[in-house]
C-alpha positions, 0 to 999 in steps of 0.5 A, a space after each residue: 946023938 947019931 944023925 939019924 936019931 937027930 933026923 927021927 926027932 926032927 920028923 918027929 917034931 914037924 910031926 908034932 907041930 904039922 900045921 906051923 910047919 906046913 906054914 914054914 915049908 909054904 915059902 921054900 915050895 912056893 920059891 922052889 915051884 917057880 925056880 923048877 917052872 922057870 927052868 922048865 920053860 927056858 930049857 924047853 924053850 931053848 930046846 925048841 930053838 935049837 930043834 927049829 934052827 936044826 930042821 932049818 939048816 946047818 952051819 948056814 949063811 943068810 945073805 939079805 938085803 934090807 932096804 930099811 937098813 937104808 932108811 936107818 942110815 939115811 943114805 940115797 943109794 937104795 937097791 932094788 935088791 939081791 940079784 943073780 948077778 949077785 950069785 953069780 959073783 959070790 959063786 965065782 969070788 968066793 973060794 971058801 963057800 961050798 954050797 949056794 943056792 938063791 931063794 925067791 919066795 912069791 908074795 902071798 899065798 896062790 891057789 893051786 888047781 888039779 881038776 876040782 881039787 884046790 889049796 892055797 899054797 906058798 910058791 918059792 923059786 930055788 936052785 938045785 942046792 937048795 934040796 940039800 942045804 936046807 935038809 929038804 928030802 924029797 920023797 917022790 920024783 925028783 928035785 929042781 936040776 940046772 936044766 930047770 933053771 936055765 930054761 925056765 921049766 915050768 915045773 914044781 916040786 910039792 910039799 906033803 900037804 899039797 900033794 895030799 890036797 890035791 891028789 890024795 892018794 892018787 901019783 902026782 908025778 907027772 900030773 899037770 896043775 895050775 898054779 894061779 893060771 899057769 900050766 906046771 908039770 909036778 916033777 917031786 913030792 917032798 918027805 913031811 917036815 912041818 914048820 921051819 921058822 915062820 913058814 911050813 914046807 908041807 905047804 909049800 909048791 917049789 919051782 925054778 928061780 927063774 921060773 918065778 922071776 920071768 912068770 911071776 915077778 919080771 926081773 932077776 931079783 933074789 930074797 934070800 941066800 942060802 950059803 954053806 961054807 966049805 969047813 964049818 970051822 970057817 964059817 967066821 971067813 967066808 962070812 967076810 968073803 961074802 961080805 966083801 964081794 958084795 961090797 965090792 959091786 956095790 961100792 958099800 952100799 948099805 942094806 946088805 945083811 950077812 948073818 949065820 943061823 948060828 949066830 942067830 941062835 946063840 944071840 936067842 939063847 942069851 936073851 933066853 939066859 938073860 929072861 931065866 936070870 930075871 926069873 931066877 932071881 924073881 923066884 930067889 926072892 920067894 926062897 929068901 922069904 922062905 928062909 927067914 920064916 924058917 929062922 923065925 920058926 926056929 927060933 920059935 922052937 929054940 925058945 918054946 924047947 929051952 927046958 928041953 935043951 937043959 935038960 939034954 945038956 944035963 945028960 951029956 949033950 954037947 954043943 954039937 949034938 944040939 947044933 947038929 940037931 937044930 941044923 938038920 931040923 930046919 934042912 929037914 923042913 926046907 928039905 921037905 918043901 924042896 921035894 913038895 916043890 919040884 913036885 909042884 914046879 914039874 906038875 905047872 910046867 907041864 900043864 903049861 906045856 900042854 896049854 903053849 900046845 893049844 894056844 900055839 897050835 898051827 903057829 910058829 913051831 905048831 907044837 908050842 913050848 916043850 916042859 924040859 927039866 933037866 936032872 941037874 934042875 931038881 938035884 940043883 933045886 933040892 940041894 939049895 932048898 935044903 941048904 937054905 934051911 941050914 943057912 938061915 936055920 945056924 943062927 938058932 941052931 948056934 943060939 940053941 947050943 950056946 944055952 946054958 944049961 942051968 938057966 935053960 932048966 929054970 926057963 919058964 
């Protein structure tokens, strides 16, 4: 008995019986659907992480300072803060840092003026590498230099949305706006990037740092740093670097936080690993259910075909042509339902995607959540569909072969 013979009569037989086996295959496409949605969702997810974490930098150095981490240690020694000092030191200490540049994000949003034309917008206070070590691309004009900063210039660089509120499609370069009643000279206009994180460029008016440390908020105080290592091999030393230099001036206050993006983000992608192993074993459940209605079914069959199996032994079948025969029965059926499935699991997934789209949309990211199904998922899923078939279906398929055949023909 060739193999593609057994494979005819096994279609044959879910031909013959097509609703007990529609029934049969529910399991298997019901497991198979939700292990497809789950990959597609953490993949796209996990894509959607590495996109984001791309458009904010690489191999960068987040340097903080949490007051809350105070609290938690309960310690007195509370600071008001990074400062320039504190660039100044980590720039002079620091032998293993190539790139730095100091972030000061003005609380709320401002309004800013051109004649009648108004938007809101986030104001940031920067150094000149910031340009460079978070990807910004500047389209038209210039970018902050040194001369800036050090006197204080009043002058902005604007994002693409701002620019258009305002101007239109008018020049901006060398416009004067007002930005919250303060008289700023427009020296750039930055390329279109959409979101990074939680905050959106496009949006986005950036001045001097010291502009807005004397303007707006009165002392040398910094939010973040921004820190590319000289080699992104040593990004794990010039971490220690700078965690020591800022130890160092302040006598180990607590507070101070020295992280990377990537470890960052591969922290997020464990917790997304972590989330796709509890879905996958969520959706192994509904495989195994699967699995046992598929022995219960052959085992069904084995019983309603015993005089079928007698006889064939009769005319010269053998053991292995009957096990052969069952076994590709049931992967058959799991197989069909694996293929019934993906195709399921691929088409929730994407109307998933389209809905994260319009839930999401003008949120963190703006695009919600991408349906990504890598190849490997679906050859993945309709291999271990089929071979839970033969998994639960070698029972009877060793019960079937195992029938004597003189008591199989006196079966009634």
């Amino acid at each position: 008995m060739t193999l593609l013979h057994c494979l005819y009569t096994a279609l044959a037989n879910l031909r013959a019986n097509k609703l007990r086996s529609a029934l049969t295959m529910l399991g298997v496409i019901i497991g198979v659907s939700a292990v497809i949605v789950m990959v597609s969702i953490v993949e796209g997810a996990r894509a959607k992480v590495v996109q984001e974490f791309e458009r904010l930098g690489s191999s960068l150095i987040i340097i903080a300072y949490d007051p809350r981490k105070v609290e938690e240690e309960r310690s007195t020694r509370r600071l008001i803060g990074l400062t320039m000092d504190d660039v100044r030191a980590i720039r002079e200490e620091c032998d293993l840092v190539a790139g730095l540049s100091a972030e000061l994000p003005a609380p709320g949003e401002f309004l800013v003026r051109y004649y009648d034309a108004e938007t809101k917008a986030s104001i940031r206070g920067v150094q000149p590498d910031y340009a460079r070590l978070r990807n910004v691309t500047v389209a038209q004009g210039r970018f902050i230099t040194e001369d800036d900063v050090e006197n204080w210039a009043k002058v902005v660089v604007l994002g693409s949305k701002v620019k258009e509120a305002l101007f239109n499609r008018e020049e901006a370069i060398g416009k004067t706006i007002d930005v919250q009643g303060i008289s700023a000279t427009v020296i750039g206009v930055l390329e279109p990037k959409g979101r990074s994180g939680d905050e959106d460029t496009d949006k986005m008016v950036i001045a001097p740092i010291s502009t807005i440390q004397k303007r707006f908020v009165g002392f040398e105080v910094v939010g973040v740093l921004w820190a590319q290592p000289a080699d992104a091999a040593m990004i794990g030393p010039a971490m220690d670097q700078i965690w020591e230099c800022l130890m160092r001036r302040h006598d180990n206050a607590p507070g101070f936080q020295v992280d990377s993006l990537e470890n960052i983000q591969n922290a997020i992608g464990r917790i997304l690993s972590i989330f796709g192993l509890v879905l996958g074993g969520i959706a192994g459940l509904a495989l195994l259910v699967g699995g046992i209605g598929i022995m219960n079914i052959m085992l069904v069959s084995v019983t309603e075909r015993t005089k079928e199996i007698g006889l064939r032994k009769a005319v010269g079948a053998r053991r292995r042509d009957i096990l052969a025969q069952f076994l590709i029965e049931a992967a058959t059926v799991s197989g069909t339902g694996g293929v019934m499935g993906i195709g399921l699991g691929a088409g929730v997934a994407y109307v998933a995607s389209a809905i994260s789209r319009q839930v999401m949309k003008g949120g963190i990211g703006g695009a919600g959540i991408p349906a990504h199904l890598p190849l490997w998922s679906i050859l993945g899923a309709f291999a271990f569909s089929a071979s839970v078939g033969v998994f639960f279906g070698l029972y009877p398929a060793i019960r079937a072969a195992r029938l004597d055949p003189i008591e199989a023909l006196r079966h009634e």
